[in-house]
LOTIMAR-444097 format. One record per residue (C-alpha): x, y, z; residue in three letters. Coordinates in steps of 0.1 Angstrom, whole numbers, padded with zeros to 4 digits, always signed. Layout:
<nodes>
XYZALA/...
</nodes>
This chain:
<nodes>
-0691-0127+0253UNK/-0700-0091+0243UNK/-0703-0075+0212UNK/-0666-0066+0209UNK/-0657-0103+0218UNK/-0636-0089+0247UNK/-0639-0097+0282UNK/-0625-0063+0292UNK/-0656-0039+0286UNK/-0694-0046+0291UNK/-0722-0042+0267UNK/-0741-0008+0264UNK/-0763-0020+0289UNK/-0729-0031+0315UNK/-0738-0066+0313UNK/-0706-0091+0312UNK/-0721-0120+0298UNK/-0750-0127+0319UNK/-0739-0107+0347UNK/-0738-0066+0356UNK/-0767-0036+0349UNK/-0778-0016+0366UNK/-0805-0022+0388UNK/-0813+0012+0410UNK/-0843+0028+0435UNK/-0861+0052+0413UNK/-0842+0081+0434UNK/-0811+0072+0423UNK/-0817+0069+0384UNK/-0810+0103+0374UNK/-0770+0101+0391UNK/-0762+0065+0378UNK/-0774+0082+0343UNK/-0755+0112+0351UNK/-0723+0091+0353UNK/-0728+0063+0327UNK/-0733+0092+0297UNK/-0705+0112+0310UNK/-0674+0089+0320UNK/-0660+0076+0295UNK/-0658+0113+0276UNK/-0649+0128+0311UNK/-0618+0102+0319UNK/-0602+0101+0282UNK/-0604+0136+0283UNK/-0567+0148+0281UNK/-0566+0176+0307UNK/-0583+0146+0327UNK/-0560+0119+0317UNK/-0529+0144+0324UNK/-0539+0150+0360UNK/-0544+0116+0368UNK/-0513+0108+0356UNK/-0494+0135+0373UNK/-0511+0125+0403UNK/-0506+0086+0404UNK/-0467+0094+0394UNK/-0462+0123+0417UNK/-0491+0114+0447UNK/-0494+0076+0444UNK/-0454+0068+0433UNK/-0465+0048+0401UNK/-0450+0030+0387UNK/-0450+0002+0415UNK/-0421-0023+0416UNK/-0427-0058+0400UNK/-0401-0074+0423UNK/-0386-0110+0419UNK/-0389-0128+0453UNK/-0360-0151+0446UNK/-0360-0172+0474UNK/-0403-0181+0471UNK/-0391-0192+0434UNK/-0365-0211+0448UNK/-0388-0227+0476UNK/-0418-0232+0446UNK/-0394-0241+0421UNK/-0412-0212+0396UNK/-0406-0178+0387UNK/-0427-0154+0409UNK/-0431-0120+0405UNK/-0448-0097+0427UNK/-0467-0065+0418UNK/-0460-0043+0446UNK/-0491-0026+0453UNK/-0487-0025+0494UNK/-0462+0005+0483UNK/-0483+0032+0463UNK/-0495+0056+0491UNK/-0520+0044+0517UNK/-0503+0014+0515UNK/-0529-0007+0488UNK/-0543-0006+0451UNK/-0573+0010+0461UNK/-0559+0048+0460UNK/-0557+0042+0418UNK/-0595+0042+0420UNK/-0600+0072+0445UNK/-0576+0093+0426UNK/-0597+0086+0389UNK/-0638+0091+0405UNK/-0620+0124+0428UNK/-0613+0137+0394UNK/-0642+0126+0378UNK/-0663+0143+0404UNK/-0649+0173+0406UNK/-0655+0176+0369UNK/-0694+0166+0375UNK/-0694+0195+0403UNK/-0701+0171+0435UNK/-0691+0184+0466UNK/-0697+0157+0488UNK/-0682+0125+0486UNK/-0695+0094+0503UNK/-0677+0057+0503UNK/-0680+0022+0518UNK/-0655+0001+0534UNK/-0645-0033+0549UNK/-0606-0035+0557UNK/-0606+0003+0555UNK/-0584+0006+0529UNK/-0608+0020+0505UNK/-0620+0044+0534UNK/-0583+0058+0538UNK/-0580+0059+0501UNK/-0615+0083+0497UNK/-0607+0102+0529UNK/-0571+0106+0511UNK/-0583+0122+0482UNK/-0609+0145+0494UNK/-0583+0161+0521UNK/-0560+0165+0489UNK/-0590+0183+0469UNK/-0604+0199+0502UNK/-0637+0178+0499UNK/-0662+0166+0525UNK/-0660+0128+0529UNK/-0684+0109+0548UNK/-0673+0067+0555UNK/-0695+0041+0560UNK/-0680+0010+0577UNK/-0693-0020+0596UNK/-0695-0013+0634UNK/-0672-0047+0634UNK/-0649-0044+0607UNK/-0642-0005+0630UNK/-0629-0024+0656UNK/-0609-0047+0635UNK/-0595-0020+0613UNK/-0587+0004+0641UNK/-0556+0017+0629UNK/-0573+0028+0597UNK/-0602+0039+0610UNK/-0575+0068+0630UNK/-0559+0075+0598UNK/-0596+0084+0582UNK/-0605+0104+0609UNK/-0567+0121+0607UNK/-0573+0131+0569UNK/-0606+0146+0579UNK/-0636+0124+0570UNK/-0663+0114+0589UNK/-0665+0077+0597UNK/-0702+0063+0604UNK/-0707+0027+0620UNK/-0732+0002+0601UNK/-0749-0014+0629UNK/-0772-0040+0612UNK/-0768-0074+0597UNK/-0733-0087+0597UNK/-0718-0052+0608UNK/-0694-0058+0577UNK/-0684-0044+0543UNK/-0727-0059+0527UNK/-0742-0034+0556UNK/-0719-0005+0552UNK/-0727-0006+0513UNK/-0764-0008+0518UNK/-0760+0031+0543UNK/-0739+0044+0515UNK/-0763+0034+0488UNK/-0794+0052+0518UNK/-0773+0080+0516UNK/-0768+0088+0478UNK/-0803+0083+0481UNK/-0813+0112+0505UNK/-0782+0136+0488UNK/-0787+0129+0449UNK/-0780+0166+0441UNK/-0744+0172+0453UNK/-0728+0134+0463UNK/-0707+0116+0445UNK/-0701+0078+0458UNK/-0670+0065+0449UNK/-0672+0028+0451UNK/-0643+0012+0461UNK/-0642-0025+0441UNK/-0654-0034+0406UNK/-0692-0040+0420UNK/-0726-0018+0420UNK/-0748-0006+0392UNK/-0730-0002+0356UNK/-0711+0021+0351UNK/-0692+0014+0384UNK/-0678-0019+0378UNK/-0660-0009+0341UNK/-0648+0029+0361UNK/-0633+0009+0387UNK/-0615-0017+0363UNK/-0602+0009+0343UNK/-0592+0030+0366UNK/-0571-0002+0384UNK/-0560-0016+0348UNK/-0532+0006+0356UNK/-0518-0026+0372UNK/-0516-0049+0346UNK/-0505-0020+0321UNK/-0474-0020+0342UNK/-0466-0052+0347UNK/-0466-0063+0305UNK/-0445-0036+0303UNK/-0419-0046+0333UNK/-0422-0082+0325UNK/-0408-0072+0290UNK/-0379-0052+0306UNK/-0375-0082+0331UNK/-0378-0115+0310UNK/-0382-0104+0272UNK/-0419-0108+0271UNK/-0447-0088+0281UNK/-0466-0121+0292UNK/-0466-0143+0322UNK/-0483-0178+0324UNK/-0500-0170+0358UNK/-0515-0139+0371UNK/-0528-0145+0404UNK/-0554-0120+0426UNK/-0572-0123+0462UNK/-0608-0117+0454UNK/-0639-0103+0474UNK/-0654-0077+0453UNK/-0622-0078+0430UNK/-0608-0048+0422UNK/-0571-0057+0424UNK/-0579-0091+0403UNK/-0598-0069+0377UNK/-0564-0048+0378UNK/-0544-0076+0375UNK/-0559-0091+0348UNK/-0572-0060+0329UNK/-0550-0063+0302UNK/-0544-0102+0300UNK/-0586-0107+0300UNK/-0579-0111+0259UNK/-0544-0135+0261UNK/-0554-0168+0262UNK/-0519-0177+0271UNK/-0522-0163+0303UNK/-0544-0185+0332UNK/-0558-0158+0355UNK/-0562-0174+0387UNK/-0587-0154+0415UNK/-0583-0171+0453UNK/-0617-0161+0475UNK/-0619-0165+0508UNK/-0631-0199+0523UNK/-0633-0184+0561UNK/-0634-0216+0581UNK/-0643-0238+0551UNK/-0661-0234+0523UNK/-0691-0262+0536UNK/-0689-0245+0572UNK/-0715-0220+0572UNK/-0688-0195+0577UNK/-0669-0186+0541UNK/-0674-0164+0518UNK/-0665-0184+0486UNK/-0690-0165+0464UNK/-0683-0187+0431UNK/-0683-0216+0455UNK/-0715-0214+0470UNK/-0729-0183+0451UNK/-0762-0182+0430UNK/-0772-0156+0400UNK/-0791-0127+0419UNK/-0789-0086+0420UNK/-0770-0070+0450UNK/-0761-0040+0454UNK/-0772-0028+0418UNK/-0762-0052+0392UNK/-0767-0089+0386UNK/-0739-0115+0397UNK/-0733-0145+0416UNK/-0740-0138+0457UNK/-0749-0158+0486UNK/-0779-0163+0491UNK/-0810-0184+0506UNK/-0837-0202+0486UNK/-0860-0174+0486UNK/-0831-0146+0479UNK/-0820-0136+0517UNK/-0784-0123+0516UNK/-0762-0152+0533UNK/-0738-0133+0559UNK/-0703-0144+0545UNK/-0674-0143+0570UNK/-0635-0144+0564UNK/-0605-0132+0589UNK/-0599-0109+0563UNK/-0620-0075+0562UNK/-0620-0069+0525UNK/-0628-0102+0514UNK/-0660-0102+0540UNK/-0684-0098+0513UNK/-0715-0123+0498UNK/-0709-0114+0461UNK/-0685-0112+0434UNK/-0683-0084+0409UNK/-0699-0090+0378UNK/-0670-0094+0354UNK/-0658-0119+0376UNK/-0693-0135+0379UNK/-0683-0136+0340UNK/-0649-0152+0340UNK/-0660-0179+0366UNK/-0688-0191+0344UNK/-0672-0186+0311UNK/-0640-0211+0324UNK/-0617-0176+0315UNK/-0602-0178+0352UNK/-0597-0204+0370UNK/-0611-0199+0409UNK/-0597-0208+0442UNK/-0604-0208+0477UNK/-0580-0204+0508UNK/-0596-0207+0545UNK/-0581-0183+0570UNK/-0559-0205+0588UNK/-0539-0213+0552UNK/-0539-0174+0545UNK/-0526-0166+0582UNK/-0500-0192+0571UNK/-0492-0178+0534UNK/-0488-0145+0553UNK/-0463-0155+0581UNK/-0445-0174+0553UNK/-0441-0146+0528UNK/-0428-0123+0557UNK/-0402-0148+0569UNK/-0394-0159+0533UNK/-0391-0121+0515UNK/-0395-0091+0542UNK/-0429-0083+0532UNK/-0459-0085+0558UNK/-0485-0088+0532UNK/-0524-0074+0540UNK/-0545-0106+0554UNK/-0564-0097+0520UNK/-0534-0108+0496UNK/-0523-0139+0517UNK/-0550-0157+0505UNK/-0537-0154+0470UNK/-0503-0162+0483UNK/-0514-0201+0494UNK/-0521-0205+0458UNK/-0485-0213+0452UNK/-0496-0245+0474UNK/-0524-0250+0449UNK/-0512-0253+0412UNK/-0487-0275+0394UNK/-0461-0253+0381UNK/-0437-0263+0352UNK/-0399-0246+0359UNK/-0402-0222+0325UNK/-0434-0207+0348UNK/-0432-0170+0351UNK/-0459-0162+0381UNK/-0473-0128+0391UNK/-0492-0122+0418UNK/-0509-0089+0426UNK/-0497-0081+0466UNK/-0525-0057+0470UNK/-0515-0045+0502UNK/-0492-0041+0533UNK/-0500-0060+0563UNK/-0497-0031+0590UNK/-0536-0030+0594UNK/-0537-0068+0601UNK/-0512-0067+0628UNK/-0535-0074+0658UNK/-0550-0101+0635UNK/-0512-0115+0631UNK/-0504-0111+0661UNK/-0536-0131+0680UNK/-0521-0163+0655UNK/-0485-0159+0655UNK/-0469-0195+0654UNK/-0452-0203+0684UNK/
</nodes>
C-alpha cells in the first residue's frame, strides 16, 4: 500500500505498490517533470476545475445515465446497473480524459498535441478536443487497427487531425505508443501528449484516473438516488490499459464491500499464443514508462498480444491495476473473443444497446460469478458498438 494506505493515489515517486514511475529517454525528462510538478495545482485550480465542469456538463452531457437493464436482471437473477458511458459525446469514456489534459495544456502553453490509439476512440476523443480549442493534433495508430477502425479513423480526419500509420511490430495500439513517445521526443518544446488510458510514465497514470474518476463519482451518487445506498457489491470494467476500470472503480478502490471485478481479453485463449490476458500471462517489467505487469519473453521481448477487440490489443496493464491484481483488491477475469462477440449480440437483443467489442468482454462476466439475489451489479459500458459493426457483422449468428 502507499503512504496514505489508499489504493487511489501513488507514492511521490507514482509507484502503486510495486508497480508505476517513471522510467523516460533523457530527452524527455524535462516534459514528464514539467507535468508531474504542475498537475495537480493546475487541475484543482478553480477557474480549471469550472471549465472542465462546464465542459463535461455542456460538451460531454454528464452526468451519464446509470440505467437498470431489467430484463438482463431478470435473465441473471441480479440487479444490474449499467453506467452509460457509450452516450457522452464521441460515443465512449475516453472524451472525460481529453477534455481534462486539453485544459491542462493549454494552461502549460503547448500548441501541439499528439496521441495514440487502438479502437480509435481515444484518437476521436483528442482530435475532438483540439478542433474545439483550435489545436494541431497529430494520431498515431496501428496501420492494422486503421483498417479495423475505419469509421473512426474518417471521423479523426473530419475534426481535423492528422492520422499517421504505425507500420512496425504488431501494427496495433504497443507500436502506435512507441511513434507517439519518438515524437514527444523530437518536439519536447511545444507538444503535449495526451495519453489516452491509465499507462506511461507517472504522472500519467494518476491524471488519467482522476480525470475518469468522474465515473464512479456518479454512480455512488445515482445508486443512492436509485436503491438507498451509494454502494454496489460488484463493479465490473473491460480492461486493456484500464482507463474505464480505473473510472469505475476510482472511488470504490477504498470500500472493501465492494468486489471490483476487471475482464481482459483472452483473444483465442489465454494458453493460445494469441491473448492478451496481461495478469494471466504477464511478468513485472517497464513499458512504455513505468513498471507493471506485460508480456513478455524470457530475456524481456515485448510478446505481441492479440484480441478482436482494438482497445484491449495491448501487452500490459496499467500500473494501478498491476497493483490491484497482485494485492488480491480486484478480482481478474478473462473472456476470449468468441464469448465477448456473444455477450455483445446478447446485450443488443436483451436491452437495445450494441455495446463497443471493448465492453462485451466485461459483459460475459455475468456468465462468470455466483450472484446472490440482494446483488446490486454495475458494470461500466464504456462504449457504443457503431465502430465494431463490420467486426459484428463478419460473426453475426445465423
Amino acid at each position: 500500500m502507499t503512504t496514505k494506505e489508499t489504493y487511489q493515489q501513488p507514492n511521490e515517486q507514482g509507484y502503486y505498490g510495486p508497480f508505476g514511475g517513471a522510467y523516460i529517454p533523457e530527452m524527455l525528462h524535462r516534459n514528464v517533470e514539467e507535468l508531474r510538478t504542475k498537475y495537480l495545482e493546475i487541475i484543482y485550480e478553480e477557474s480549471f476545475q469550472q471549465e472542465y465542469q462546464q465542459l463535461l456538463r455542456d460538451y460531454v452531457g454528464r452526468p451519464t445515465p446509470l440505467y437498470l437493464a431489467e430484463r438482463m436482471s431478470k435473465k441473471y437473477g441480479v440487479t444490474i446497473f449499467l453506467k452509460r458511458e457509450d452516450l457522452c459525446h464521441t460515443g465512449a469514456h475516453k472524451i472525460n480524459n481529453t477534455v481534462g489534459q486539453i485544459l491542462l495544456a493549454e494552461r502549460l502553453g503547448k500548441k501541439r498535441i499528439i496521441a495514440e490509439t487502438g479502437a480509435g476512440q481515444h484518437g476521436v476523443a483528442t482530435a475532438t478536443v483540439c478542433a474545439l480549442k483550435g489545436v494541431e493534433c497529430i494520431v498515431y495508430m496501428g496501420e492494422k487497427d486503421i483498417e479495423r477502425q475505419a469509421p473512426n479513423v474518417a471521423r479523426m480526419k473530419m475534426l481535423g487531425a492528422t492520422v499517421i500509420p504505425a507500420t512496425s511490430g504488431s501494427k496495433t495500439l504497443k507500436d502506435a505508443t512507441n511513434e507517439a513517445i519518438r515524437d514527444w521526443i523530437n518536439h519536447p518544446d511545444d507538444t503535449h501528449y495526451i495519453i489516452g488510458s491509465v499507462v506511461g510514465p507517472h504522472p500519467y497514470p494518476d491524471m488519467v484516473a482522476r480525470f475518469q474518476s468522474v465515473i464512479s463519482e456518479e454512480i455512488r451518487k445515482q445508486l443512492l438516488d436509485k436503491t438507498g445506498s451509494e454502494l454496489p457489491t460488484h463493479v465490473i470494467a473491460c480492461v486493456g490499459g484500464g482507463s474505464n476500470a480505473a473510472g469505475a472503480f476510482y472511488h470504490f478502490l477504498d470500500e472493501p464491500t465492494v468486489q471490483l471485478i476487471a475482464v481482459e481479453a483472452a483473444g483465442e485463449g489465454i494458453n493460445s499464443g494469441k491473448s492478451a490476458a496481461t495478469t494471466q500471462l504477464g511478468t513485472p517489467g517497464i513499458l512504455h514508462g513505468s513498471k507493471s505487469l506485460l508480456m513478455q519473453t524470457e530475456d524481456g521481448q515485448v510478446v505481441e498480444p492479440h484480441s478482436i477487440s482494438a482497445g484491449l490489443d495491448y501487452p500490459g496493464i496499467g500500473p494501478l491495476h498491476a497493483h490491484l491484481f497482485e494485492s488480491g483488491r480486484a478480482i481478474f477475469m478473462s473472456a476470449t473473443d468468441k464469448k465477448a462477440l456473444n455477450a455483445a449480440f446478447e446485450l443488443s437483443k436483451t436491452e437495445g444497446i450494441i455495446p463497443a467489442l471493448e465492453t462485451a468482454h466485461a459483459l460475459h462476466a455475468l456468465k462468470m460469478i455466483n450472484f446472490n439475489k440482494k446483488d446490486i451489479v454495475v458494470i461500466c459500458l464504456s462504449g457504443r458498438g457503431d465502430k465494431d459493426l463490420d467486426t459484428y457483422m463478419k460473426n453475426m449468428p445465423l
